[in-house]
C-alpha positions in Angstrom: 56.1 63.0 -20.6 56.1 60.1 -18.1 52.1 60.1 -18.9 52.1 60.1 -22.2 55.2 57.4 -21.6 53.1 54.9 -20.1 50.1 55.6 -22.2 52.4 54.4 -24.9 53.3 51.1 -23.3 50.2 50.3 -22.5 49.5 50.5 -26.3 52.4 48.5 -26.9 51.2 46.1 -24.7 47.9 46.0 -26.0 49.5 45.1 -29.6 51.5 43.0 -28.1 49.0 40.7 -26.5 47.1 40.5 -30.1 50.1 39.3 -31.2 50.7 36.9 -28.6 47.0 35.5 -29.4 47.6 35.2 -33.0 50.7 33.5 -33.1 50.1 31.0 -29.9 46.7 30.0 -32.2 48.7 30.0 -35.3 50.9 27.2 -33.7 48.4 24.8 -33.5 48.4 23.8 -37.0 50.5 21.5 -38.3 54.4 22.6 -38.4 53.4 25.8 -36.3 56.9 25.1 -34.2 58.6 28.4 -35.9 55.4 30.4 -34.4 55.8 28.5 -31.1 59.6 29.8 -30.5 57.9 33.4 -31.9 54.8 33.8 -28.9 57.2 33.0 -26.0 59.2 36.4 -26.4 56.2 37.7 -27.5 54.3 37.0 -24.1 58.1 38.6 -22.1 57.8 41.5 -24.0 54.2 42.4 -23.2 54.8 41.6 -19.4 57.7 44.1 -19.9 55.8 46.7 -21.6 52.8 46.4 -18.9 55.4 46.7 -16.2 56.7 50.1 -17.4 52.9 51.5 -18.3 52.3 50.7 -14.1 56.3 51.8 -12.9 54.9 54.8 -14.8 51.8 55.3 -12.8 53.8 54.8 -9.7 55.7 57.6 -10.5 53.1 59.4 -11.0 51.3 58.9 -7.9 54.6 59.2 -6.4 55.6 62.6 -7.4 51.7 63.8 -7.5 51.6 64.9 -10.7 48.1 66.9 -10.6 48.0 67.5 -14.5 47.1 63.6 -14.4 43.2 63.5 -14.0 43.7 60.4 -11.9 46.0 61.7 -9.4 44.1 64.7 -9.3 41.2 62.7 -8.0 42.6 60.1 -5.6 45.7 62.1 -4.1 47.0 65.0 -2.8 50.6 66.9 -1.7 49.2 66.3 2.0 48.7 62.5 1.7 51.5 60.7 3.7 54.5 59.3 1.4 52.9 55.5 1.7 49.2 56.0 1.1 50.6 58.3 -2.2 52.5 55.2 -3.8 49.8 52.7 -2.6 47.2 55.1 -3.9 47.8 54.3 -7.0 46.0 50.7 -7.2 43.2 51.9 -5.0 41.1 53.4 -7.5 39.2 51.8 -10.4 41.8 52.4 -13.4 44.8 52.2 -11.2 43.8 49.1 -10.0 42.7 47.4 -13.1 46.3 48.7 -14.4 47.6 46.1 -11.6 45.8 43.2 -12.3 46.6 43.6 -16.2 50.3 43.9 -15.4 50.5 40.9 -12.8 48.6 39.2 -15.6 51.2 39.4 -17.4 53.6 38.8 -15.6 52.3 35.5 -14.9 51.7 35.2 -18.9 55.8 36.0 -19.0 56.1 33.1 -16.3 54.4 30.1 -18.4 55.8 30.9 -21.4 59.7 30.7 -19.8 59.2 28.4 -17.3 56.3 25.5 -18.5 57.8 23.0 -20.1 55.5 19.6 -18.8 53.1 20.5 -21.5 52.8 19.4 -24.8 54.0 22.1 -27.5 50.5 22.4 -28.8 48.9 22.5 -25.4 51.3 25.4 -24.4 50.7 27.5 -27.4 46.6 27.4 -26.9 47.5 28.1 -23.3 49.7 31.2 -24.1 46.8 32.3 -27.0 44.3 32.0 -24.3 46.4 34.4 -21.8 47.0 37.1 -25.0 43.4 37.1 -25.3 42.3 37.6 -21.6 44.9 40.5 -21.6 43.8 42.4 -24.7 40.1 42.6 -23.4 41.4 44.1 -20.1 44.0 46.4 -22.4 41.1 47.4 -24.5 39.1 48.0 -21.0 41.9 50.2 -20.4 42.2 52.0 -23.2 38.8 53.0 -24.0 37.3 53.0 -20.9 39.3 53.6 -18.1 42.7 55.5 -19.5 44.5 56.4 -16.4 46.9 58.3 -17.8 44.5 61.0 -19.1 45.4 64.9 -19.0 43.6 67.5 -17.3 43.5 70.9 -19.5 44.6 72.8 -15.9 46.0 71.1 -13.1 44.7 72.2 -9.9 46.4 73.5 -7.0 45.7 70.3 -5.2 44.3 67.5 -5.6 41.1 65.7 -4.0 42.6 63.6 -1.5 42.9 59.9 -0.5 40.0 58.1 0.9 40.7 58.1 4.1 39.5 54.6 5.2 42.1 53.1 2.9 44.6 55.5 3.9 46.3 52.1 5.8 49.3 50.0 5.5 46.5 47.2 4.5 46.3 49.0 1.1 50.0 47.9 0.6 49.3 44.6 0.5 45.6 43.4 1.0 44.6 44.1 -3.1 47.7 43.1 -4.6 47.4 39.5 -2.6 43.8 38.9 -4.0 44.7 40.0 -7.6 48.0 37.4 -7.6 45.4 34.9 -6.7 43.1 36.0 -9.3 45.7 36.1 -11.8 46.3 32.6 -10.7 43.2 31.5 -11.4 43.5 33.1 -15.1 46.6 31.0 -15.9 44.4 27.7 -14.9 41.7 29.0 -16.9 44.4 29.2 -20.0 45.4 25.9 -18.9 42.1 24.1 -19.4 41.2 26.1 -22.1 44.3 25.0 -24.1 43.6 21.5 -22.8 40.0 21.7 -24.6 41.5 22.7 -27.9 44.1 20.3 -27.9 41.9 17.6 -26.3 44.7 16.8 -23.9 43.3 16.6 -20.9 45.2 14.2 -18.6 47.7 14.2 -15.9 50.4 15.7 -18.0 47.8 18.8 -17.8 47.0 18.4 -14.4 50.5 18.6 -13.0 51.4 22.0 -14.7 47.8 23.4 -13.7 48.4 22.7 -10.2 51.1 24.9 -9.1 49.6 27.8 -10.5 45.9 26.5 -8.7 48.2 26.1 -5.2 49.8 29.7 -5.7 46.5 31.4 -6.3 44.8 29.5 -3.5 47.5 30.5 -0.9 47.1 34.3 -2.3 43.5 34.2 -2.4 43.8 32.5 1.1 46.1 35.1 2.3 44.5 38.4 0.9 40.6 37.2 2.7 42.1 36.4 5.8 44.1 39.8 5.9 41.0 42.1 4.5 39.0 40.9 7.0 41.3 41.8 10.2 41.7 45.2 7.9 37.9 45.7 8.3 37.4 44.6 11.2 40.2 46.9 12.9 39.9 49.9 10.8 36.0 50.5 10.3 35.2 50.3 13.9 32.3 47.9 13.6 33.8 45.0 15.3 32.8 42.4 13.5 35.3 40.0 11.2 33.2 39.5 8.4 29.3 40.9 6.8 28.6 39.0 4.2 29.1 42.0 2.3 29.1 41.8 -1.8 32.1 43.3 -1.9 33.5 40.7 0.5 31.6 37.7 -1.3 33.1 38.5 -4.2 36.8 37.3 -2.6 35.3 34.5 -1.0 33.3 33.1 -3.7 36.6 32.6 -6.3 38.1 30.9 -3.1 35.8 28.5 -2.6 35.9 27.5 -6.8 39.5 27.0 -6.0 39.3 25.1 -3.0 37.4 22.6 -5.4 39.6 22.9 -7.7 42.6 22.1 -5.7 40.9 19.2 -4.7 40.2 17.8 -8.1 43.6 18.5 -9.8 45.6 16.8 -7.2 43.0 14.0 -8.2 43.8 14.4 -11.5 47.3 15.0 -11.4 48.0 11.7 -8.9 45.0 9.5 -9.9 44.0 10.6 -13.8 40.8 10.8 -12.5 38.1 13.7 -11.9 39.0 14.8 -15.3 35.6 16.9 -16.2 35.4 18.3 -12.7 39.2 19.7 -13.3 37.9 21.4 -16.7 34.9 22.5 -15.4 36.2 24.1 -12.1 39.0 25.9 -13.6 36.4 27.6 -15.9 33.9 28.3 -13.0 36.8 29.6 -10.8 38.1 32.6 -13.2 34.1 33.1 -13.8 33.8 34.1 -9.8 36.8 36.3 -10.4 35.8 38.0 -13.4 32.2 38.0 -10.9 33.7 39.8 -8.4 35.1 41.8 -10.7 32.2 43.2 -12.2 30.2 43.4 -8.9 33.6 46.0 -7.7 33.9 48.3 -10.6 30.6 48.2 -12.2 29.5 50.6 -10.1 26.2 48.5 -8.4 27.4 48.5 -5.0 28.5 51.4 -3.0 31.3 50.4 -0.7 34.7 51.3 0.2 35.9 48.5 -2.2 33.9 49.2 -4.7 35.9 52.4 -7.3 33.8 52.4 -10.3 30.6 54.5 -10.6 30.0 54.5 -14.3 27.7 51.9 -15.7 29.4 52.0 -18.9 32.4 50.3 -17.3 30.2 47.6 -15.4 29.0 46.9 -19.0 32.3 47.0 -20.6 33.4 44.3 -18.0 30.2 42.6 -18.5 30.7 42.0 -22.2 34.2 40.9 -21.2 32.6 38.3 -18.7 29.9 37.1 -21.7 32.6 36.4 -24.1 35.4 34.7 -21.9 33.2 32.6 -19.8 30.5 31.9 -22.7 33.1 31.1 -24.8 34.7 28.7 -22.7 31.5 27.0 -21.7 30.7 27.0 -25.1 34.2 25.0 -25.6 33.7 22.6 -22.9 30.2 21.7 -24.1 31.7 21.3 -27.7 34.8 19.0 -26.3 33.9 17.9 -23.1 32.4 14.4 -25.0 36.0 14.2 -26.2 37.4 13.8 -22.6 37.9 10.4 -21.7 36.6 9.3 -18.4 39.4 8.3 -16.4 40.2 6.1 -13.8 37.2 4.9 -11.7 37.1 4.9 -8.3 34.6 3.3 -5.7 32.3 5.9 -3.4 34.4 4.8 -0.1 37.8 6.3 -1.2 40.1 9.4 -0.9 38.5 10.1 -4.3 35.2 9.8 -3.1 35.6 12.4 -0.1 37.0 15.0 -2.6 34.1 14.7 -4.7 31.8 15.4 -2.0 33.7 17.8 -0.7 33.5 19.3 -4.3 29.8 19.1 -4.5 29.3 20.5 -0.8 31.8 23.5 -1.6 29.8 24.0 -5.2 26.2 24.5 -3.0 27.7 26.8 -0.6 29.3 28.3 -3.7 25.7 29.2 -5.3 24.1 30.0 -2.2 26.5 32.7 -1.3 26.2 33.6 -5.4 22.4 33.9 -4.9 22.3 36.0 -1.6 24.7 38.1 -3.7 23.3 38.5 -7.0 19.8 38.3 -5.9 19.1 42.0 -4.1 20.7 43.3 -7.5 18.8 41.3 -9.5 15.6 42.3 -7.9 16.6 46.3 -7.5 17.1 46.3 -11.4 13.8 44.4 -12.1 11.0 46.1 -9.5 13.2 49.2 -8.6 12.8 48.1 -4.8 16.1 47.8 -2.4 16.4 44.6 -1.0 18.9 43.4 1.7 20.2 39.7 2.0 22.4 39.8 4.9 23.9 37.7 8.0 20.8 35.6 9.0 20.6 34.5 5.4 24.1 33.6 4.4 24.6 31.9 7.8 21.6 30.2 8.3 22.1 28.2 4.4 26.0 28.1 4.5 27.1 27.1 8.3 25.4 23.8 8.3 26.7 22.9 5.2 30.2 24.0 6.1 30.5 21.9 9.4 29.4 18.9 7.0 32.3 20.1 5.0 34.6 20.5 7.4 33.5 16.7 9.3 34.0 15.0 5.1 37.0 17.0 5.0 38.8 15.4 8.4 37.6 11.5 7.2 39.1 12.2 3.8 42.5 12.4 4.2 42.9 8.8 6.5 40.9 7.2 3.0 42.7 5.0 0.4 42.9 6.1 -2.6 40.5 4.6 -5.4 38.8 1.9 -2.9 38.5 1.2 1.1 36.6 -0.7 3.4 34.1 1.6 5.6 35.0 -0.5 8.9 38.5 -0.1 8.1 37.6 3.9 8.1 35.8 3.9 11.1 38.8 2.7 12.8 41.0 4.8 11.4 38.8 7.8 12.7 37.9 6.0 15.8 40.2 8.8 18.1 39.3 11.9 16.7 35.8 10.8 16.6 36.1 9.9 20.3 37.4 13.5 20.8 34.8 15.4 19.2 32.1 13.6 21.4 34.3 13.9 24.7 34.6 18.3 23.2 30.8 18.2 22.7 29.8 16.9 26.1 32.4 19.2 27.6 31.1 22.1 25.8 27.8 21.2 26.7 28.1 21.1 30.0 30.4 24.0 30.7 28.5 26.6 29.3 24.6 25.3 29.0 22.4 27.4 26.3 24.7 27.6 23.7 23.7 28.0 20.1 23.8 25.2 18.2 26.0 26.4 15.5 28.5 27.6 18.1 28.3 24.6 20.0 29.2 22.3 16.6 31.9 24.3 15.4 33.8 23.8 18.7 33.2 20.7 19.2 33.9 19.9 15.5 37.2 22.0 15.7 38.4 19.6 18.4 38.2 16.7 16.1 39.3 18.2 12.7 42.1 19.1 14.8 43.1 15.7 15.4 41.5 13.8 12.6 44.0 16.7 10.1 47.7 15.2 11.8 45.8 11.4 11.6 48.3 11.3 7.9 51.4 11.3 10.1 50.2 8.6 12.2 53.1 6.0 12.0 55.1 7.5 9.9 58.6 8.6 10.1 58.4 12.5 10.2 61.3 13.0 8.7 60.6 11.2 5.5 57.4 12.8 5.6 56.9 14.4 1.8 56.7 18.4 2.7 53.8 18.1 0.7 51.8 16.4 3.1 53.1 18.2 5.9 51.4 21.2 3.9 48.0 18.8 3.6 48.4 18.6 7.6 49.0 22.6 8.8 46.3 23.7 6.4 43.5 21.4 7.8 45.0 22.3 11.3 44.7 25.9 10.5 41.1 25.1 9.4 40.3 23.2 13.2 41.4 26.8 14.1 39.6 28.8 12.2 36.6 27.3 12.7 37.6 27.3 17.0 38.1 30.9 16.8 34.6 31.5 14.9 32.8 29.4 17.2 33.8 31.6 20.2 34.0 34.9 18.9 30.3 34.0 18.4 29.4 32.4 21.3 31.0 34.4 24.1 31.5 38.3 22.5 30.5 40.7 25.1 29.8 43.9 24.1 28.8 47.5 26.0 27.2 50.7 24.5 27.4 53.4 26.6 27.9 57.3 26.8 30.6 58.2 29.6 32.1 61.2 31.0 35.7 61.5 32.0 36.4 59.8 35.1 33.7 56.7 35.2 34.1 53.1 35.2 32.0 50.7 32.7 33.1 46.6 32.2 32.9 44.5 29.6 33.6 40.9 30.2 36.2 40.5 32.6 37.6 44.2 32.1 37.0 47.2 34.0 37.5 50.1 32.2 38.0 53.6 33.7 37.2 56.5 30.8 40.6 58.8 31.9 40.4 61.7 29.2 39.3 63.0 25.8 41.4 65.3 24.3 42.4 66.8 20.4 45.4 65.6 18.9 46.8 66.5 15.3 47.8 64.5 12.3 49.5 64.9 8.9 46.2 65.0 7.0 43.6 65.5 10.0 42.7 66.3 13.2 41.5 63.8 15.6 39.7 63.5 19.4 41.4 60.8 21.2 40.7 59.1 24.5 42.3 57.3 26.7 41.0 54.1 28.3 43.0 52.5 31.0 41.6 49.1 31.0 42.6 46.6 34.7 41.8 42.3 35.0 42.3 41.6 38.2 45.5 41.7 39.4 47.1 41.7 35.8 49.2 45.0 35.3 46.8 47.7 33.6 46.5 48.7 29.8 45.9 51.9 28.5 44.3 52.3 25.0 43.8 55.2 22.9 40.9 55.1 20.6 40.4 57.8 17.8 37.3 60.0 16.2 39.5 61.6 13.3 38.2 63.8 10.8 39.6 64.2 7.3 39.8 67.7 5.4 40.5 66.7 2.0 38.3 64.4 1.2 35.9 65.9 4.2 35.1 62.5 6.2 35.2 61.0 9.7 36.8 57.8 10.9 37.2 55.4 14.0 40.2 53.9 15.0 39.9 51.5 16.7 42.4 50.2 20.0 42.8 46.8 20.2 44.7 44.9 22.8 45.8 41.6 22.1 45.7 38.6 25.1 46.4 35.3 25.0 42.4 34.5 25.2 41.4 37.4 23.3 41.1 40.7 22.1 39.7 43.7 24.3 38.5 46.0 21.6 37.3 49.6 21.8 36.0 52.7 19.9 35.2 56.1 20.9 32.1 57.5 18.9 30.6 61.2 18.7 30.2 63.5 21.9 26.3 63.6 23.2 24.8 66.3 25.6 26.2 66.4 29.5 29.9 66.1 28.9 29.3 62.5 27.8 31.1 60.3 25.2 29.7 57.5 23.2 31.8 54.4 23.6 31.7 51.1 22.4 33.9 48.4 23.9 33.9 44.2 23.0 35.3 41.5 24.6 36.1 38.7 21.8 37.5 35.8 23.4 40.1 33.5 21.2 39.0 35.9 18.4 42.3 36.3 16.9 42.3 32.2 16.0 40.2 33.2 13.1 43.6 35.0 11.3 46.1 32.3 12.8 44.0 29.7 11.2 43.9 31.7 7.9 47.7 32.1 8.0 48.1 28.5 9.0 46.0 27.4 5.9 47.8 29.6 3.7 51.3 28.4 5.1 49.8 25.1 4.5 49.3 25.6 1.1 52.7 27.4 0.6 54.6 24.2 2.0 52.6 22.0 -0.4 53.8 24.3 -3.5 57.2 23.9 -2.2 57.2 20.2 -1.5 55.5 19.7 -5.3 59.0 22.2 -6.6 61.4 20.4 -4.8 62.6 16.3 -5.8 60.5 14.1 -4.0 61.8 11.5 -1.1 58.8 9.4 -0.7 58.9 6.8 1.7 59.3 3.3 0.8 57.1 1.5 3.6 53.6 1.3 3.3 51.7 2.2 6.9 49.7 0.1 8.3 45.9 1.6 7.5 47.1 4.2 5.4 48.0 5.0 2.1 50.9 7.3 1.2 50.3 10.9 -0.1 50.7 11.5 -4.0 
């Protein structure tokens, strides 16, 4: 019965969201206020509806109910208590049953809480989010039921993939489908502001906080996915430039743009077209990835769908919301009035080409993506667009980014003098040279790429607390506070990039019990291999007692384990953590003599990549909060700098 219950919500819902279309389009006409007060329960109840279709498949992933097909397939009794419950978003229906139900939730969330918009504005905005809904309800329903019956239920079921059997499943999709679902609600936004031609920086201002909580989450589920890979599959490396991968990052950098040009809009009424534009080309590289996951293309451990039909379900979806709105921005776009103007040396004019950098490195990583696809469905031939590709177009481009992004935020807003500028990054300037002949000259033959990005680092890192120069701290807005830790956490990011890349070590070698091999500064004696159980598998572990000098030793414990149901084999990893790095290691498959293979890295300051990531994400977080809470500005201007608004 719980099936069939949450088969029926989801039906519900599905109504439900029609509904909420209708009515939220109905209220545009002329003394449409009776259908206004109508959609907002309207959009409550779906949310509640969706909410019990997935508490539903909770429970049955929970209980592991095998007559369901979908539990049948993606659990079992055997799978631990966690991986059961979190099981249930990692496969293709499940998970699409998520994003549907945070969806709308955060439909619920406008329709109580907005109240800066226009009436008319708000109802186009609350249609828009009824109709994204019923496509993904419909997708649901006729393509992806997961609720469906088997005719027998099996004794057991097929098991859990075993390389998401991790507490990163708990949290790592949900994060990137609340920033998704963020960018969906600023999607609605500007597509209500297109229908009611009121786009200004009433819109703007309740845009943004959905734009900031989407950009933290997105922020926040990339940086965490990519510790998850690099710790659990055993490759050691923090990111591929794989598709599955791209299609996180490439909605992240729409919103990063976006970001930029509503807090434009919002402050200055200016960037108006950009704001439009972005918001639609955000939730298009979301509804991207989205179709590059579950369309069944790619073959990945991210990737659940394997039927085309789906890929061409979501396909169609994609045509008709992203056409559409183009085709509503081309149609009302001439409508849009211009704005305010603002001269090329300005806070303004940074943003903008920080906008227009982000948008190339945007399509670039789109067309190393979409490009071996393209060309596998036209000539049949596999093609692979990988590392050398994606790092030799975007990493230039991004330490441009990065150098516009430290000068922007010491600008005045609408117009400045260039000279005036210069001075004002005179010190962090001075500190990237003094970083770049330091770096130079400490470690000779470095790559030029690694040898920018530290040297850059060093200045980003000064030129991002350059807006509390001469200010009163406490007085600062929290807002700008937020503006300062996420460009720090950037200056880290980028620091902990630069190394991991320029100083790695790594050793390949097969060992017998009782030798020695080094990486880096480590010695590390091979002390045993030996079989240990688990809940769902049986794995060989070794131990690896690992001495530095005279710092007390480490043992670590790195695992070959090998899964029954599904039948598959895993390394896990043993990491230890330092203050200047992480010592990494993974034992691989026996070979003839007694021997073991073993790989082991050295990553120096490899762990600023995720402190950065969390820092830009806290950053953005204490920005949201400043924009919630009543605003103390301060009253003195600063000498040389203009206040953040």
């Amino acid at each position: 019965m719980i099936a069939e219950a949450g088969l029926a919500a989801l039906w519900i819902a599905a109504m439900l969201a029609a509904l909420q279309a209708v009515l939220g389009l109905g209220a545009l006409k002329a003394g449409g206020e009776e259908l206004l007060r109508a959609v907002r329960p309207v959009a409550v109840a779906q949310a509640f509806m969706t909410v019990a279709s997935f508490a539903a498949l909770l429970w049955l992933f929970w209980q592991t109910d095998l007559s369901v097909k979908l539990v049948a397939e993606d659990s079992a009794t055997t799978v631990p208590t966690l991986y059961r419950i979190a099981g249930a978003w990692g496969n293709h229906e499940g998970s699409m049953l998520m994003w549907v139900t945070i969806l709308a939730i955060a439909g619920a969330a406008v329709a109580l809480l907005e109240r800066r918009l226009p009436e008319r504005t708000l109802a186009a905005t609350i249609a828009a989010q009824g109709v994204i809904a019923l496509g993904f309800f419909a997708f649901l329903l006729f393509s992806s039921n997961p609720f469906a019956r088997l005719e027998i239920a099996p004794a057991d079921g097929n098991g859990f993939n075993p390389l998401l059997q991790d507490p990163g499943l708990a949290f790592h999709p949900p994060t990137l489908y609340v920033g998704y679902v963020g960018l969906s609600v600023a999607f609605s936004f500007a597509v209500g502001a297109l229908l009611t031609r009121d786009v200004g920086p009433a819109f703007a201002k309740a845009m943004r906080p959905w734009v900031l909580g989407a950009w933290v989450f997105l922020t926040l589920g990339i940086t965490a996915g990519s510790y998850w890979a690099y710790y659990e599959l055993g490759w050691g490396g923090w990111w591929f430039w794989d598709p599955t991968e791209n299609a996180s990052l490439m909605p992240w950098l729409a919103a990063t743009a976006l970001l930029h040009s509503v807090t434009v809009l919002a402050t200055r009424d200016g960037l108006r077209a950009w704001t439009v534009m972005l918001a639609v080309v955000a939730f298009s590289m979301s509804m991207v990835g989205t179709f590059l996951v579950r369309s069944g293309i790619l073959t990945s451990v991210h990737a659940f769908a394997l039927d085309p039909k789906r890929g061409a379900f979501i396909l169609v979806l994609l045509a008709l919301y992203i056409g559409g709105a183009l085709a509503l921005f081309g149609a009302r776009i001439a409508t849009v009035t211009e704005g305010n103007r603002f001269d090329p040396v300005s806070r303004e004019g940074a943003l903008v080409a920080n906008n227009l950098l982000l948008s190339v490195i945007l399509g670039l990583v789109l067309i190393g993506t979409l490009y071996p696809l393209a060309a596998e469905s036209l000539t049949g031939e596999k093609l692979s667009v990988g590392p050398p590709y994606f790092n030799a177009t975007t990493g230039p481009l991004t330490l441009i980014l990065v150098a516009v992004m430290a000068a922007g935020p010491v600008m005045r807003w609408r117009r400045d003098d260039i000279v005036k500028v210069g001075k004002r990054i005179a010190i962090p300037a001075a500190l990237t040279f003094v970083a770049f002949v330091a770096v130079l000259v400490l470690t000779p033959g470095l790559r030029i790429l690694p040898l920018l990005g530290l040297t850059l680092a060093a200045g980003v890192a000064a030129a991002s607390v350059a807006p509390l120069w001469k200010r009163k701290l406490r007085r600062t807005p929290l807002f700008t506070w937020g503006m300062v830790v996420a460009h720090l956490g950037v200056a880290v990011s980028l620091a902990g990039m630069a190394c991991e890349s320029a100083f790695s070590k790594e050793t390949l070698v097969a060992a017998q019990p009782g030798e020695t091999v080094h990486v880096g500064p480590y010695a590390i004696r091979f002390a045993r291999v030996e079989p240990v159980p688990g809940r769902n598998f049986t794995a060989v572990q070794a131990t690896l007692i690992a001495t530095r000098g005279s710092s007390p030793p480490i043992t670590l414990q790195p695992e070959q384990r090998t899964f029954d149901n599904p039948p598959q084999q895993t390394s896990e990893s043993a990491i230890a953590t330092r203050w200047d790095g992480q010592l990494y290691t993974v034992v691989g498959a026996p070979v003839p003599g007694g021997r073991w293979q073993l790989r082991l890295w050295w990553k120096p300051f490899v762990t600023l990549i995720w402190l950065g990531g969390a820092l830009i994400a806290l950053g953005g977080a204490l920005s949201l909060i400043g924009r919630a809470l009543p605003r103390h500005r301060p009253v003195a201007k600063y000498a040389g700098y203009a206040r953040f608004g």
